[in-house]
N, C-alpha and C positions, 0 to 999 in steps of 0.2 A: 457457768451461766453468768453473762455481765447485769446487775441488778437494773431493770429500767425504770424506777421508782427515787427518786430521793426523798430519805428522811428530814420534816422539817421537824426541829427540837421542842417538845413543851414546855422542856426551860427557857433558860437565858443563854442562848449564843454571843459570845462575849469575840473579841478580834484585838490584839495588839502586833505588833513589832517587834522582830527578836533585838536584846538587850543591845546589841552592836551596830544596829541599822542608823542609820543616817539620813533624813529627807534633806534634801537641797530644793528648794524654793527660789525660784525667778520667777519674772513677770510672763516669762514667754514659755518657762520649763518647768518641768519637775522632774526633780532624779531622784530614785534612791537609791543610796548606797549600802550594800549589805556584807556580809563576808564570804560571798561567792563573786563580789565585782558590783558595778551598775547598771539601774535596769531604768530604762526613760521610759514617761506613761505619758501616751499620748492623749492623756484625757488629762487637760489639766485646769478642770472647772472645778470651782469654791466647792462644792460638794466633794470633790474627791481631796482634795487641799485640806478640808476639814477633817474629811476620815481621817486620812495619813497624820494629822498633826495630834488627833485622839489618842489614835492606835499608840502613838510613841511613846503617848505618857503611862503605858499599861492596859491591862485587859480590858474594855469597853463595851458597851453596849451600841451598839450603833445605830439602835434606833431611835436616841436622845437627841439625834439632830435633827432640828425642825423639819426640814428639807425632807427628810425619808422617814418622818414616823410613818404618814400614813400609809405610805409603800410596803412598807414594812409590816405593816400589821396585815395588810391586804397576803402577805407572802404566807405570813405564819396561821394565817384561817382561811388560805386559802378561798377568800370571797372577792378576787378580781383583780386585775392587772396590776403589775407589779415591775414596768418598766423601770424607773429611775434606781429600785433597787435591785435588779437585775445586772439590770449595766455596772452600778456600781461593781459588784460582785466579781464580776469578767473583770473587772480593772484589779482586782486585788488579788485573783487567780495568776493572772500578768505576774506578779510577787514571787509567785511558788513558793519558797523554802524560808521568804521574808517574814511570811504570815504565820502568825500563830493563831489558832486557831483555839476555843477554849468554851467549858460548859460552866455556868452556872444556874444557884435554882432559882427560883423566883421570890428568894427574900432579899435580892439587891445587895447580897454579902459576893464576899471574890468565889474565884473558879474552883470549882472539884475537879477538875482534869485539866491541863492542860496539852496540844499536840504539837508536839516542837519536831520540826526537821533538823537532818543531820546530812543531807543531800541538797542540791541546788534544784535539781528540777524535780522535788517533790510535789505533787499533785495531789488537793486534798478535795473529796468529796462526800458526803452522809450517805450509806446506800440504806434503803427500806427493807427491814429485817422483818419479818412476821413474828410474831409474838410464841409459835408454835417451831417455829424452825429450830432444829439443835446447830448450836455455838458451842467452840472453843477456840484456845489461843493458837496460834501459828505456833508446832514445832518449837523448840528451842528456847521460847518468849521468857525470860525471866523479868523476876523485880529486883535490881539495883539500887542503891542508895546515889540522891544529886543535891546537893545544895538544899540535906536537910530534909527532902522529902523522897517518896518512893517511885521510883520511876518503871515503864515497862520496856523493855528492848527485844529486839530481836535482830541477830545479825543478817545484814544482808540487806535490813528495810530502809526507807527515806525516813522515817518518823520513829521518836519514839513518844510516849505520854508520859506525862508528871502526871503523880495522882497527888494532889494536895489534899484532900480531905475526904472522909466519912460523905455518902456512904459511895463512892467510885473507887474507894481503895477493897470495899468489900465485894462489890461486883464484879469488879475484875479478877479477884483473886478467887473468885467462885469460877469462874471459865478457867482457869490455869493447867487444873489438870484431868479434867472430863469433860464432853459432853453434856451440855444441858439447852433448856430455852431460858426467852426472854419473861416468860409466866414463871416457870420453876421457881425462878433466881427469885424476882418478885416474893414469889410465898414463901420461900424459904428465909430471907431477910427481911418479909415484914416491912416493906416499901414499893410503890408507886409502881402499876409497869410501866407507865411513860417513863417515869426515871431512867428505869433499868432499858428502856428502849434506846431513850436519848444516850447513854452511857457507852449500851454495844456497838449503835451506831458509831460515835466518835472511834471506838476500839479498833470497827473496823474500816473507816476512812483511814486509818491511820498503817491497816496492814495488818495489824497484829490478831482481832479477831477474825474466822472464818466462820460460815457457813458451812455445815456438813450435807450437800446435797444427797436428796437422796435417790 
């Protein structure tokens, strides 16, 4: 069953640029360059100019630019149209495998997960998990050691996730090897279910969590 609901985060959705990317900036173009080749974005307005130049310097928030706060807040309460940041969105989609994708909480400290591709035309999207639905990891999903932090893989997938900090690295590794929900994990760790909601979702945009229908 394809999920027809996207999750939107009660944290901080954060966006950068994987370490290797390269924006090129002309007056008539914009390219980026990544380590799958070049990709031209034929949206090449100060708004999207701005994201890409955020994104480069690291994980971001993107709704600190003027231009899309209000879009943005309209997105994540869901109280009314949300064109400018929509579009934006599809233009960073365009990216695929460029975009990092990343969760933070709401103290404006860096990201507890990161979702890094390892594929070029990875496709990344939050699907709406119900709180009562059992979750676990895809088969095979181990935790890895990457540049100091722990990461989740799974062969085969576009994505894997960096888990930089408490508490995504305890969530995750509660789905590892059973069956549970997004409530359980909740009372059993003693944290947030939006947290743990926001959490599964990235897990499983990225592949690595499933739903166990029933």
């Amino acid at each position: 069953m394809v999920p027809t609901q996207s999750h939107i985060p009660a944290g901080r959705p954060l966006w950068s640029l994987l370490e290797d990317t390269f924006v090129d900036e002309g007056a008539e173009h914009l390219t980026v360059y990544g380590r799958w080749g070049a990709i031209e974005i034929a949206d090449t307005s100060p708004l999207v100019r701005e994201a890409l130049h955020r994104m480069s310097l690291g994980p971001v928030a993107l709704e600190n630019i003027s231009a899309l706060h209000e879009n943005f807040v309209r997105w994540k309460t869901g109280s009314g149209p949300c064109l400018i940041w929509r579009k934006l969105k599809n233009t960073l989609d365009q990216l695929g495998g460029c975009v990092v994708p990343s969760l933070g909480l709401n103290d404006g400290a860096g990201p507890i997960l990161s979702v890094v591709a390892v594929a070029r035309d990875a496709v990344f999207a939050l699907p709406h998990i119900e709180e009562d639905e059992v979750v676990t990891m895809r088969p095979r999903t181990e935790i890895e050691r990457l540049n100091g932090d722990q990461a989740l893989a799974c062969p085969g997938l576009s994505y894997q996730v960096i888990l930089h900090s408490a508490p995504a690295t305890e969530i995750a590794k509660s789905l590892l090897h059973t069956g549970t929900t997004i409530a359980l994990v909740a009372d059993a760790l003693q944290v947030e279910k939006n947290l743990v909601a926001d959490v599964v979702a990235y897990l499983a945009g990225a592949g690595l969590a499933v739903v166990q229908r029933r």
